[in-house]
N, C-alpha and C positions, 0 to 999 in steps of 0.2 A: 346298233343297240347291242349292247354285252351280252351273252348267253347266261339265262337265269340259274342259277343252283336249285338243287333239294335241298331242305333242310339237314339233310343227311352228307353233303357234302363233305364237311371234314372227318366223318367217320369213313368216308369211302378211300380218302386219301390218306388216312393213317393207315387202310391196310394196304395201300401199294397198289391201286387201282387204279388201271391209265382210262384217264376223262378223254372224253371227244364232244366235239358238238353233236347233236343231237335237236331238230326243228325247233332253234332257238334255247334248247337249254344242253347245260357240259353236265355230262350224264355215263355212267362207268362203262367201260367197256367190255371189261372182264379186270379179273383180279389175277393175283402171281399165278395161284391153281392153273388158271389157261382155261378156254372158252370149251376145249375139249373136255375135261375133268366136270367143268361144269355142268354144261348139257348131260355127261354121264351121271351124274347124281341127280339131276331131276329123274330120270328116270327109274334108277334104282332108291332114291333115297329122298332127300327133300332139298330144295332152297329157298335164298329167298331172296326177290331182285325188287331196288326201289323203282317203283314205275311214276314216281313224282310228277313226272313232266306231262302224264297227263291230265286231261283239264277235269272239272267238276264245275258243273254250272248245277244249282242248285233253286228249283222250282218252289214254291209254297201259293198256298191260297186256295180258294175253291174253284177257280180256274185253268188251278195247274195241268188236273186231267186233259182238258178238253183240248188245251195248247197242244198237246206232246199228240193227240190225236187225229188232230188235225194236219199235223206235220210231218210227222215222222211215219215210217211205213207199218209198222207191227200193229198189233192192237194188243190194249193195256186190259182189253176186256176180256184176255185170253187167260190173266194172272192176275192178281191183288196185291193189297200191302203184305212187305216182309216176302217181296220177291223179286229179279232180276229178267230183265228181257233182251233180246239183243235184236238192233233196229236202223234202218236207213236215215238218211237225211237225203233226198234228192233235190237234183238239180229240174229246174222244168222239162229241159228234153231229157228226165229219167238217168241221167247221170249220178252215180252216189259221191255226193260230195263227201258222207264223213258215216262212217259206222259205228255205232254208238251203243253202249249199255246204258239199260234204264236201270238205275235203282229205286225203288218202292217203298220209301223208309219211315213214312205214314202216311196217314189217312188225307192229305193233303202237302204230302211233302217229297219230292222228287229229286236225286242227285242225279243228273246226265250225264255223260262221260262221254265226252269228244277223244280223238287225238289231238295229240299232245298242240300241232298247228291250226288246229279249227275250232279251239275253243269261243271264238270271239265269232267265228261265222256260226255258230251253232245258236251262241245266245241272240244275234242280229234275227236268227229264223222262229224260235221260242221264247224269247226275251229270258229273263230270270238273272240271278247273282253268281257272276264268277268267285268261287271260295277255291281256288286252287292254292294263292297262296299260303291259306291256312291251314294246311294238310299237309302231309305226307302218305302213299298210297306203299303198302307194302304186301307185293302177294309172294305167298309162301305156296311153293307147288313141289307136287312128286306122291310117289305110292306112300310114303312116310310120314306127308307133310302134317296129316291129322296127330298123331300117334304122337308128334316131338311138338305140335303147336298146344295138346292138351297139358302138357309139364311147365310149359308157359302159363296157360289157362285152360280150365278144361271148355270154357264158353268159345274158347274162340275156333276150339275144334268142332264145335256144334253145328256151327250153321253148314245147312245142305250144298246142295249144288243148286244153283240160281236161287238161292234161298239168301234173306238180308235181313239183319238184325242191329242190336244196338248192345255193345256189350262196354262192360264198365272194364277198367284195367288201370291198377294204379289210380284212383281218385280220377284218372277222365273219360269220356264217352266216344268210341271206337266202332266208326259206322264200317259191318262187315258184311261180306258177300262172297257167295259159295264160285266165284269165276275166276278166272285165268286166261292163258295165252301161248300153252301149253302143249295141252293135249293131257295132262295129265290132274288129277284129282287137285284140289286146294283149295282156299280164300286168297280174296284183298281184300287190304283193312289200311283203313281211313282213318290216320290216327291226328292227333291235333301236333301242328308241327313244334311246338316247344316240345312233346313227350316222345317224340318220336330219334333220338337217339337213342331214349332208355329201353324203347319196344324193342329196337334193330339189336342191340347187345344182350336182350333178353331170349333172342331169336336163337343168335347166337352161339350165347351161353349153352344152351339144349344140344349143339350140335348142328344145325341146318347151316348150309356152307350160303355165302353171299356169290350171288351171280352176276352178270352183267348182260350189257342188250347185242352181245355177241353172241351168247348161250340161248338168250330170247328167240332169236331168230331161226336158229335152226332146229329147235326146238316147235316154233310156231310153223316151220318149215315142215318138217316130218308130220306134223297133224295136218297138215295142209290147208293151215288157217290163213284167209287172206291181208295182206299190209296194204294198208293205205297209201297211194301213188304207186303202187305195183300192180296189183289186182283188183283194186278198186280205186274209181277217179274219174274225171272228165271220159266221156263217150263209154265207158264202162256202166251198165246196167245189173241191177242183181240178178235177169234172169241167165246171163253171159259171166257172170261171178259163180253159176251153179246154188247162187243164193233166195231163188226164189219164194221158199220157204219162209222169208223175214217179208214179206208182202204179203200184207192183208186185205182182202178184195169186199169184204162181207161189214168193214167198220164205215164205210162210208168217204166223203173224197179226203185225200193227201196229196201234200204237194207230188209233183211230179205223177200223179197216178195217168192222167190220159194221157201223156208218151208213153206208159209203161202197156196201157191198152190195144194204142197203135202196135207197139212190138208183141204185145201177145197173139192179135191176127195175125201179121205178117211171119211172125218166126222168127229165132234168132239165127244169126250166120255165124257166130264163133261161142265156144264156150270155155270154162276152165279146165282142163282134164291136167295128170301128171302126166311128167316123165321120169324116166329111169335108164340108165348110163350103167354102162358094166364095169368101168373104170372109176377110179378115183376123184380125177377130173372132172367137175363140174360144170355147167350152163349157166350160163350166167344171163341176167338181163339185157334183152336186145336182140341176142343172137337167134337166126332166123331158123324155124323148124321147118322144113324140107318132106317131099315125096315125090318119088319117081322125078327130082331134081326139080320140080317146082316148088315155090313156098307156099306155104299154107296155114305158118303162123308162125307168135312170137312168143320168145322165152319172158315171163313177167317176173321171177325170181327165182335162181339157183344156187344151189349151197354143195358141199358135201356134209352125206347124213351119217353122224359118228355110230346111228343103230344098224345100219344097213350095212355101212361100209362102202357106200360107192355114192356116184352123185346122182342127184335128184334136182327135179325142178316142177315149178308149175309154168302152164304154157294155155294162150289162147289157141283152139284150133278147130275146124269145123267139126259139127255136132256129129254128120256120121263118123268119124274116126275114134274106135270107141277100145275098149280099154284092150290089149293084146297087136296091136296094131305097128307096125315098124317103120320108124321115120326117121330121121338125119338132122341132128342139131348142126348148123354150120359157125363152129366156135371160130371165126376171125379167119376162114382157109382152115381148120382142120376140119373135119367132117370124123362128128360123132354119133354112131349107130346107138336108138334108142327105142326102146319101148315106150306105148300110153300105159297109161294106169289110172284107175280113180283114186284120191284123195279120199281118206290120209293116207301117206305111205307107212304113218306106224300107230297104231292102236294101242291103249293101255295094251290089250293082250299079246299083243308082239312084241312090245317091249319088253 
């Protein structure tokens, strides 16, 4: 089957954007700027990268609530309409199939947000209507992003952080939400996919440079936000994601809750922690983290952090090895001395 476009596609390729597949859709990878430049301006300044590809399954009716509560792990009792949540989908034995934001867009009306591959296993577990393809998703992130999104509109600079609204723009209706993927401040906005070249040029226009899902990552990297099939996935649990926090134990049963019960008596045996590299040279996925030359866990994704200046990774590894601790990434026969750390490795304030 062909890799689907965003409706943004031929604006991405008129500015010089090399496409790659991406879980089923051809999706920019960076632009001429360079993935470096990019990532650097989220940080200081603003962008804005299409995240098109992922899904939007869209709930309505008076049993939308109870669907999404019975399924998914957060509770929706924690927040109301005109707010975002962020939430599991597990597998029976407690496995997180798919990490998901709830949007709360009324009183009986719900956007779900799968990645970009699980839209169709999300709606099989909640039912509801795929609208992906009548969207396009654009988040605009960085300390700046409010500041250059209010000279576009000042509504669209309005909405909080996990906060979701319904803003007009140009004669159409632009469902927005205070999240990212980041680490740093912004929205994403929902916009209807015929208007959605004029919002991207309007972005633009302002100054916010266009990003790609190269600058995504190491960017999601350095906040030590977890990717779907790296940190979260088959045999992967949130409470081994460090994400136990998105389980609610007080709303009554969810899928996957009594594996998740089992592992709360017994304990877990590995968890997420960072690493950190004094070199350049980064860890990459796979390669085995080491002590006193036994292993004791594995690299789930590595990058170099353009804030830091050296490489960085996230790594499974038993719970007591806790943040100051020195262990040996074994990159392919090199052996790379490394520090733990906790996540994130860069905070808005370090930044």
């Amino acid at each position: 089957m062909p890799d689907r476009r965003s409706p943004l596609d031929a604006a991405h390729r008129a500015l010089g954007a090399k496409m790659v597949p991406f879980s089923g859709w051809e999706m920019p990878l960076s632009y001429p700027t360079g993935t470096l430049a990019e990532h650097r301006t989220c940080r200081s300044g603003a962008v804005v990268f299409d995240v098109s590809h992922l899904g939007t399954v869209r709930l309505d009716g008076p049993d939308a609530y109870d669907r999404i509560q019975r399924t998914l792990t957060n509770d929706l009792g924690k927040i109301g309409v005109g707010r975002a949540q962020y939430t599991h989908l597990l597998g029976d034995d407690g496995s997180v199939l798919d990490d998901i934001i709830v949007w709360w867009v009324a009183r009986d009306e719900f956007h779900v947000m799968p990645n970009a591959a699980n839209t169709q296993r999300v709606r099989d577990a909640i039912g509801g209507e795929d609208v992906t393809g009548g969207r396009a998703i654009l988040a605009v992130q960085g300390p700046e992003a409010r500041r250059w999104l209010a000279d576009v509109q000042p509504e669209l600079a309005e909405v909080g952080r996990f906060k979701v609204a319904t803003v007009h723009w140009r004669g159409v209706d632009c469902v927005v939400a205070g999240t990212g993927y980041t680490g740093e401040d912004g929205v994403e906005i929902a916009v209807p996919a015929p208007a959605a070249p004029d919002l991207w040029e309007a972005l633009l226009d302002v100054g916010i440079l266009p990003a790609g899902l190269g600058a995504r990552d190491t960017l999601r990297l350095e906040a030590g936000l977890p990717l779907h099939g790296h940190e979260l996935g088959p045999g992967i649990t949130p409470a081994q994601a460090g994400l136990d926090w998105v389980v609610s134990w007080t709303k009554g049963d969810f899928r996957g809750r009594q594996a998740l019960e089992a592992e709360r008596r017994r304990g877990i045996e590995r968890i997420l922690r960072g690493l950190e590299v004094e070199g350049r040279q980064p860890p990459r996925a796979e390669y085995k983290v080491t002590l006193d030359g036994a292993v004791v866990g594995e690299v789930t994704s590595g990058n170099f952090s353009p804030t830091l200046g050296r490489g960085i990774a996230l790594a499974f590894l038993p719970p007591p090895l806790r943040a100051g601790a020195e262990v040996t990434v074994d990159a392919r026969g090199q052996r790379m001395p490394a520090r733990v750390v906790y996540p994130p490795f860069v905070s808005r304030r370090r930044a």
